[in-house]
Phi, psi and omega in degrees: 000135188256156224205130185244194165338275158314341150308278158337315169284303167343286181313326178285313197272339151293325172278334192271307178288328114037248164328286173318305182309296175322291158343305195269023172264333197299327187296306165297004187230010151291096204335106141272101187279078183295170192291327166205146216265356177240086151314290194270001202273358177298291198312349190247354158270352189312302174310334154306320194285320177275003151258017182249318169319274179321316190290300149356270159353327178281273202330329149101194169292350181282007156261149179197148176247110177204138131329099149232107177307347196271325210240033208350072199238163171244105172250151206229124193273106183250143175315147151304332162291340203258138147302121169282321198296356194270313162015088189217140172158188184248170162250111146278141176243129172228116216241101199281029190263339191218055190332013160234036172225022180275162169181150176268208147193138197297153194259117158256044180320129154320179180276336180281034168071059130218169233201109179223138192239126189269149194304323189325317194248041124278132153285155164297155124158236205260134153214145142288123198272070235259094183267114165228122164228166175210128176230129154083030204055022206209109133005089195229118150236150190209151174220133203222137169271121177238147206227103157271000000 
């Protein structure tokens, strides 16, 4: 069978539309995970997050977030000035491969400024560690990326 000009387009413009269909049922039918599920009422709020951000920021290194494998724990570090007891906010952990292994856990500081979370009610891989707290009447937020 000899095959002329219009034939060969047909067959071309058919397979490309094809294609294309496919991709866009494959696309679709794939799980999408936002960053938070009120994204935008965050976002209009955004000028709050960032003086809660600077304040945090004054604390310098002495706020810290780190892994530690030995006692497998997550500790989370407060300056030595700050009264743990005045302290109230959250931690969040949010892992941004799966939102439904996210979770919070309440800031309970020790008297020595820490905070220990055990690694167990982690999955291995990438999470953000999130501290939004407030003491003394002022707003603190710091965020740190951990690799478990």
């Amino acid at each position: 069978m000899k095959l002329n000009w219009g034939t060969g387009i047909v067959i071309g413009m058919v397979t490309f539309i094809t294609f294309i269909v496919t991709l866009a049922a494959n696309m679709m039918s794939h799980k999408v995970d936002l960053v938070a599920k009120d994204y935008y009422e965050q976002g209009i709020e955004y000028e709050k997050h960032i003086e809660q951000v600077k304040a945090a920021d004054a604390f310098g290194d002495a706020l810290q977030v780190n892994v530690n494998y030995a006692t497998s724990q997550l500790e989370v570090v407060f300056p030595k000035e700050v009264d743990a007891t005045k302290i109230e906010g959250q931690v969040y952990f949010f892992r941004p491969s799966d939102a439904k292994t996210d979770f919070t856990e309440t800031l309970k500081p020790t008297a020595d400024n820490k905070q220990l979370i055990p690694l167990s009610k982690m999955a291995k891989g990438n999470w953000r560690v999130k501290l939004q707290w407030k003491m003394d009447g002022k707003e603190y937020f710091f965020e740190k990326e951990v690799i478990i």
